[in-house]
C-alpha positions, 0 to 999 in steps of 0.5 A: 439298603444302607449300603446301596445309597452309600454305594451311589453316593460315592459315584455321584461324588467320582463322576462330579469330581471327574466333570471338575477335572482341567481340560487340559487332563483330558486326552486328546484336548489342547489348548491354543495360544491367542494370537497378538492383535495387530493394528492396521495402519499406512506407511512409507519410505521417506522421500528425497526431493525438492521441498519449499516453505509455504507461508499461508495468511488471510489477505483482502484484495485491494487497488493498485491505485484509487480516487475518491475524487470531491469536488471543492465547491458546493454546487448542483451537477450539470452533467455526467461525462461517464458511469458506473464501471466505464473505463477513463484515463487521467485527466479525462473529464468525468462530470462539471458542476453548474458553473454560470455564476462563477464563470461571470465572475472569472470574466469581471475579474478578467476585465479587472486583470486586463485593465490592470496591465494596461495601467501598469504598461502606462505607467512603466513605458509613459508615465514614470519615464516622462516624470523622470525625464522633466526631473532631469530636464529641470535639473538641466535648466536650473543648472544652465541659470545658475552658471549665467548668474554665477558668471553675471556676479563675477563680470560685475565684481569686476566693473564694481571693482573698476568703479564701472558701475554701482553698487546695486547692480552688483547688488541685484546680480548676486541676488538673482545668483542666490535664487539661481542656487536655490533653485538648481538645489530644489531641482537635483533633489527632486531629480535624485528623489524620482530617480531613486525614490519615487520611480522605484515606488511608482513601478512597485505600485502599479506592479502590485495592483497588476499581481492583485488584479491578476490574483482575483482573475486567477481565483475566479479561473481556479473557481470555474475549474473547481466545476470539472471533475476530472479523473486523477488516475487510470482506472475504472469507475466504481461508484457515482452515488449521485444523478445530474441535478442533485447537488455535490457538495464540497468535502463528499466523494462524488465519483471514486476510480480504482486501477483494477488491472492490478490489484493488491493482496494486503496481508499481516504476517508475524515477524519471524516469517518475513525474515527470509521474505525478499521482495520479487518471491513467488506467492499463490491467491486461492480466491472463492469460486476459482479452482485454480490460484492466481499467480502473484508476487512480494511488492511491498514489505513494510520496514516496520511493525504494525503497532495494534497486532505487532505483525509485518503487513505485506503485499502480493500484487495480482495482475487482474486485466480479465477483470475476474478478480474483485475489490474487497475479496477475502482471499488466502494467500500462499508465499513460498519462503524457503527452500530446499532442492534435495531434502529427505522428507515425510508426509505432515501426517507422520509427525506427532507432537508432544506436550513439551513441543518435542516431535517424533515418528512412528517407525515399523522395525524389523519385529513388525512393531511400532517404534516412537523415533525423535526426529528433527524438522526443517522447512514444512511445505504444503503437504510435506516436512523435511526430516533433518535427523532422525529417521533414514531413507529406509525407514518404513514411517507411519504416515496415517494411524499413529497417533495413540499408538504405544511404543512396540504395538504390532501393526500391519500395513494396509489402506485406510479404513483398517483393512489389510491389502488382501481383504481390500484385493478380495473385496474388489474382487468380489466387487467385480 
């Protein structure tokens, strides 16, 4: 009985140690090498072409021109000429304030001005000249009465001297001959002070109280003036917050006009991107609600930083005759800097950046890997980059699927999403 259990004991532990035996012992079984996975991924041939820099900024639509017109006195308004939105040129009259009051005075001080000119007529063409001529006239007179007397001493001298006749004729002659001199003295002073003196001061006083009289006027004219409000520019009115009757006071905008034909895309670019930047360079505005951009073109570069963001501020001007663009819209704006007619490209999607700033590409080689490539970039353009060094036109470039790719992992070229050509071409099929 013994012997029996060890007997069975021993082939427990044979058929045991038979079951432990590898697979790879038994015949007719063969173990299969697992196959690499391959990673899906898109690629391409860079391209050789023309290729642009677009330089893309924020940028505000803003008026060629504008005229937030204030009236310069206080007072109610009379009447609008126009509203809100009507087009008016320059010049044209826009609103007149109540202006009673002040053309009253400009007609006193009209008054004032016209009688002013008539005195200073008086006194230029009749007055002076009379003075001036009696001056002369008793100049004149004295001059003659002074000659008689002079000749009246000499001829009685004379006879004295004969003893002709006594001394007291004499005596009286150069008497009258001492008046006579006094008299012709008093006589040329006055005539030389109303030539030089006089005649001068009178012409200057009644041209000065004409330039007063004058001045007064002209205010009154300016204050009457002050009460139409006339557009300074060509435009379109875009604001009138006030109705006839309210009062428009001085200092506050009453009525503003904008040229909105052509408006202005301002924008702050930094510095090293206007280097290349001309005035005249061709530029896109992509506005909301408008599918395609709007053409505009490099008006203005400023010569100077702008000292709060250290930035250029730059122009586009837009032209605007159909009106669709509006004042004060937050556009994006794109200006095409500079550019290359041949130039070996590939798609912004293949360039990978590392920590330290270097750039590089994934490239498939000849054992279906993927291979990391340093490469060179020049002018970047909306959707490509321009390869200076690196990589060849025969490369075959990952374009999407590369980022945390390892250097020397398989990979297979198929549409986005992972599947490979022949499953996406089945799954067609199949949709069909």
């Amino acid at each position: 009985m013994a012997s029996l259990n060890q007997t069975y004991a021993m082939r427990s532990r044979w058929m045991v140690s038979a079951l432990a035996l590898p697979m790879f012992l038994l015949p007719g079984c063969k173990k299969e090498a697992e196959p690499e996975p391959l990673v899906t991924v898109q690629a391409e041939h860079p391209e050789l072409g023309p290729i642009a820099e677009h330089i893309i900024a924020d940028a505000v639509l803003a008026p060629l021109a504008q005229a937030a017109i204030e009236p310069k006195i206080s007072a109610p308004v009379h009447k609008f000429m126009v509203q809100r939105g009507a087009r008016v040129k320059e010049g044209q009259l826009l609103a007149v304030l109540e202006n009673k009051d002040l053309a009253a005075a400009a007609l006193d001080n009209k008054g004032s001005y016209v009688a002013a000119q008539a005195a200073f007529d008086t006194a230029t063409k009749a007055q002076v000249p009379e003075d001036t001529l009696k001056a002369e006239s008793d100049l004149t007179q004295a001059k003659a009465n002074l000659d008689l007397n002079q000749s009246i001493v000499k001829s009685r001298k004379q006879l004295f001297t004969e003893g002709a006749i006594p001394g007291r004729d004499l005596d009286t002659a150069q008497a009258a001959l001492v008046q006579a001199q006094a008299a012709y003295d008093a006589a040329a002073k006055h005539f030389e002070s109303m030539r030089n003196v006089s005649r001068e001061a009178a012409l200057k006083a009644a041209q000065g109280q004409l330039t007063s009289a004058q001045g007064k006027f002209e205010g009154a004219e300016a204050q009457v003036n002050y009460s139409e409000i006339r557009s300074p520019i060509d435009g379109v009115v875009t604001d009138r917050p006030l109705f006839a009757g309210e009062t428009a006071n001085a200092g506050t905008p009453l009525i503003t006009v904008m040229e909105t034909a052509t408006l202005l895309a301002k924008t702050h670019i930094a510095q090293s991107l206007t280097q290349q930047m001309k005035l005249g360079d061709e530029a896109e505005i992509h506005v909301p609600g408008i599918d395609e951009p709007v053409p505009a073109k490099v008006s203005l570069i400023s010569p100077a930083l702008d000292p709060g963001s250290t930035t250029i501020e730059v122009w586009l001007k837009i032209d605007n005759k159909s009106g669709k663009l509006k004042v004060g819209t937050p556009v994006k704006v794109s200006i095409t800097g500079v550019s290359q007619p041949k130039a070996l490209k590939v798609p912004a999607s293949s360039i990978l950046t590392a920590q330290d700033g270097t750039k590089s590409v994934m490239v498939i080689g000849s054992d279906g890997a993927a291979h990391r490539k340093p490469v060179t970039l020049g002018i970047t353009g909306d959707e490509d980059v321009q390869v200076t060094s690196g990589v060849g036109a025969g490369d075959m470039v990952i374009t999407s699927g590369a980022y945390g790719l390892d250097d020397g992992t398989k990979v297979k070229i198929g549409p986005a999403g992972g599947e490979d050509a022949d499953d996406a071409a089945d799954k067609k099929k199949g949709d069909d």
